[in-house]
C-alpha positions as semicolon CSV with decimal commas, in nm:
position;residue;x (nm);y (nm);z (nm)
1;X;-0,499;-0,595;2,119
2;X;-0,214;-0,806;1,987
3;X;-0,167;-0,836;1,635
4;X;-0,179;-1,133;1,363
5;X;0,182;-1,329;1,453
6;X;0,290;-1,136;1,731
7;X;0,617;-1,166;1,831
8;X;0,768;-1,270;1,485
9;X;0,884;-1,162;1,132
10;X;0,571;-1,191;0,953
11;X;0,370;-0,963;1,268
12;X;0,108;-0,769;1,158
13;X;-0,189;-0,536;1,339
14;X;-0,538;-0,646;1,305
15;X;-0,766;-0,415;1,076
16;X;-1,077;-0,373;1,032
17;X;-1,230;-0,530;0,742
18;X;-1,402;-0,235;0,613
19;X;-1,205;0,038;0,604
20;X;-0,821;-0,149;0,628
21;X;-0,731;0,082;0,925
22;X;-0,592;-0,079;1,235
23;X;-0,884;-0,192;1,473
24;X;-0,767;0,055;1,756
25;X;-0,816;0,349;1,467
26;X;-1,113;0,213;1,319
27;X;-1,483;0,433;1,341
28;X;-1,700;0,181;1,112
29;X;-1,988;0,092;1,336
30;X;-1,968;-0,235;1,537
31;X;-2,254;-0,401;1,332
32;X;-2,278;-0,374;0,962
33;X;-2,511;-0,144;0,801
34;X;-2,626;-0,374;0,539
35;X;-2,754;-0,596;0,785
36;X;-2,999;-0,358;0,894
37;X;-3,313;-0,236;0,808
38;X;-3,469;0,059;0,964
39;X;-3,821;0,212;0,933
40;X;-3,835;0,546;0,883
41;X;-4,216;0,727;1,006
42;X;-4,330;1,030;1,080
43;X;-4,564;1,134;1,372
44;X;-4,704;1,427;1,534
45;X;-4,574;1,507;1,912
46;X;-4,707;1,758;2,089
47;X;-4,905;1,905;1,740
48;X;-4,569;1,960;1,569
49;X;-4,408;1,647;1,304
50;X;-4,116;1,436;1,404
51;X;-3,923;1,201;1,211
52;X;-3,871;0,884;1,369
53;X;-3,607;0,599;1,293
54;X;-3,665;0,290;1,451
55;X;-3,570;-0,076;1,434
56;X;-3,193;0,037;1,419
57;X;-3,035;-0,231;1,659
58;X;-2,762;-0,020;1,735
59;X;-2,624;0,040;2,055
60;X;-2,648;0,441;2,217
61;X;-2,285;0,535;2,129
62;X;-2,327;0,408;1,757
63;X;-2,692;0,596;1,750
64;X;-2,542;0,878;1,839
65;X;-2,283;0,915;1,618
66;X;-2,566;0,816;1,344
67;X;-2,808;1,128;1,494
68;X;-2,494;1,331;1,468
69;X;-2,467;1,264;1,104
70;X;-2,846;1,298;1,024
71;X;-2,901;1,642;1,218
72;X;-2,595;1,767;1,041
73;X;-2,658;1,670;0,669
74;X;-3,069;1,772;0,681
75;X;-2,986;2,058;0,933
76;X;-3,237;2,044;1,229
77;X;-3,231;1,934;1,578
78;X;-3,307;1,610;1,742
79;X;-3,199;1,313;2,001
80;X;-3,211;0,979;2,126
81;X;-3,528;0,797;2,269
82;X;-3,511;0,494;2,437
83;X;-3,816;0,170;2,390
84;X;-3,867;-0,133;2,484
85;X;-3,744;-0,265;2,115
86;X;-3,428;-0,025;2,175
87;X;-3,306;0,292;2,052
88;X;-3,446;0,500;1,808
89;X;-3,360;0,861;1,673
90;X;-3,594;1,124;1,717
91;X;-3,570;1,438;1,446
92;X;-3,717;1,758;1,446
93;X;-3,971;1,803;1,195
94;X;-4,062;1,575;0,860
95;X;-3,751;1,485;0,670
96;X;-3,885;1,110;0,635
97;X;-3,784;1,140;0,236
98;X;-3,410;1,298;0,312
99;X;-3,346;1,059;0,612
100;X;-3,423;0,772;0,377
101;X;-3,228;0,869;0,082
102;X;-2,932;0,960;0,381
103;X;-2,942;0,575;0,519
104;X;-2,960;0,416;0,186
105;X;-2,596;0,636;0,082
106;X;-2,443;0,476;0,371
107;X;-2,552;0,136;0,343
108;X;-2,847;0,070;0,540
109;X;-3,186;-0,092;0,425
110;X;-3,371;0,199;0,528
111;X;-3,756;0,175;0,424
112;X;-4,017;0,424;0,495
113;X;-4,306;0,310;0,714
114;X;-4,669;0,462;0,771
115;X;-4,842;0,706;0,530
């Protein structure tokens, strides 16, 4: 990607807004967190509880670095399922409370849904 003035004196590269790191460098997600809201639930598959978070409207290689995160910092397993409203993260067991409190720290409008 060129950079701001290219080919002159005052030629600079183009960073992301974000983080100030060159765009090539840069590992903020594509879309904004603060612009989204997802809704945390829990549900029983197969008699045992899952957490699910849906309504991200991220793309598969952003929701997977975002699963990577989530099964790291609560510690269980989990993975990607794909609907018809788009991805969603599927984790191992009911961390609805922790997964919440995780999205909100990095910026998301994460809300718990269902009872």
């Amino acid at each position: 990607m060129a950079g701001l003035f290219d080919g002159t004196a005052l030629e600079r590269p183009v960073t992301c807004e974000r983080c100030g790191k060159p765009v090539d460098a840069c590992a903020c997600p594509a879309v904004d967190p603060r612009t989204i809201s997802p809704r945390v639930r829990r549900e029983k598959r197969r008699g045992k509880w899952n957490t699910i978070v849906g309504e991200l409207g991220l793309s598969k290689d952003h929701a997977k670095v975002l699963l990577k995160d989530l099964r790291t910092a609560i510690g269980t397993g989990g993975g990607l399922g794909d609907t018809p409203h788009g991805v969603e993260i599927v984790l191992q067991g009911d961390h609805r409370d922790a997964v919440v409190e995780r999205l909100k720290a990095q910026g998301y409008k994460a809300m718990a849904a269902g009872g």
